[in-house]
C-alpha positions as CSV (number, residue, x, y, z in Angstrom):
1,X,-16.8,-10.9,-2.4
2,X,-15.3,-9.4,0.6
3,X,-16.0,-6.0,2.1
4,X,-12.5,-3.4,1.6
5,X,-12.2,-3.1,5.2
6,X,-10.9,0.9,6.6
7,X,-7.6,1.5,6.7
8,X,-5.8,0.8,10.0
9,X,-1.8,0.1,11.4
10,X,-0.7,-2.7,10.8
11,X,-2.2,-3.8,7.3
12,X,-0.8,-5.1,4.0
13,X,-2.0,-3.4,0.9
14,X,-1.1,-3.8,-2.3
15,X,-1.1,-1.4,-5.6
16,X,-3.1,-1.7,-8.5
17,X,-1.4,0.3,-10.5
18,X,-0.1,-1.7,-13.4
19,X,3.5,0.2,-13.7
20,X,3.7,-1.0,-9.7
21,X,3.6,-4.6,-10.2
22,X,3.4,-6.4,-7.1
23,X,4.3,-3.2,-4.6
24,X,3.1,-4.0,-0.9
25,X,3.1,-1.5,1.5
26,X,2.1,-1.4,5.4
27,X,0.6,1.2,7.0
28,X,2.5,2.3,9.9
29,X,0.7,5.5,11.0
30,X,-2.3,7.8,9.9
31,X,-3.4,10.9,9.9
32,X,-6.4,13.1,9.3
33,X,-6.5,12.5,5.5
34,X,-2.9,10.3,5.1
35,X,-0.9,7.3,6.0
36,X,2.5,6.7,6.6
37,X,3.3,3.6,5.0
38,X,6.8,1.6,4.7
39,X,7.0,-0.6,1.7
40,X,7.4,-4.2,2.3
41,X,8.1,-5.8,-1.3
42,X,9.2,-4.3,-4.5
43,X,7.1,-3.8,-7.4
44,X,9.6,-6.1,-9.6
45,X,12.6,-8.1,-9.0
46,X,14.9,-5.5,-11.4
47,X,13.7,-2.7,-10.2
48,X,16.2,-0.5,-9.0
49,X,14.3,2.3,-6.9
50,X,13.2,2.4,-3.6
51,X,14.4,-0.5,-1.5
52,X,11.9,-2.3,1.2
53,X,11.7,-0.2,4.6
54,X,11.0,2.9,2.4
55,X,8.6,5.4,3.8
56,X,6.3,7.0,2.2
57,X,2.3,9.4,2.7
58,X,-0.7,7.7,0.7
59,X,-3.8,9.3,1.0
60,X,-6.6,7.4,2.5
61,X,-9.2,7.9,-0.2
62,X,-6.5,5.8,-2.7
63,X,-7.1,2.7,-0.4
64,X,-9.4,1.3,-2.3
65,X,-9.5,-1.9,-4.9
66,X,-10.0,0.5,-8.2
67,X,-7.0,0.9,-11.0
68,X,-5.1,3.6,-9.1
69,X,-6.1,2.6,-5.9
70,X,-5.1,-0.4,-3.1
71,X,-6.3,-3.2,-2.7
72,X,-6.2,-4.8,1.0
73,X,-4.3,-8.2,1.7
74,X,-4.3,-8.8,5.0
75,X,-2.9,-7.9,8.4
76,X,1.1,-7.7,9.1
């Protein structure tokens, strides 16, 4: 099993969150205890909420693989 490497610009991470489906997000900037990231792909095809390019703050504690957290993919 892989290490969940720090956060860092530039990375995909995606949410575990059941309701969230398949949400990707990349982080674009951080912070002391945040990152800005812009989503990438939507949680579910019908969806109707936010739209890819979206910008949002995560904090960086939630970036981690548990049931409310992120889990990493890869880099950008």
């Amino acid at each position: 099993m892989t290490d969940t490497p720090a956060p860092a610009i530039d990375q995909i991470w995606q949410d575990n969150d059941p309701r969230s489906h398949g949400r990707k997000v990349r982080i674009t900037e951080i912070d002391g205890t945040h990152a800005i990231v812009e989503l990438v792909v939507l949680r579910s095809v019908g969806h109707r909420g936010s739209k890819p390019g979206r910008r949002t703050r995560i904090r960086l504690d939630r970036f981690r693989p548990t049931s409310t957290g992120y889990r990493y993919v890869g880099p950008a």
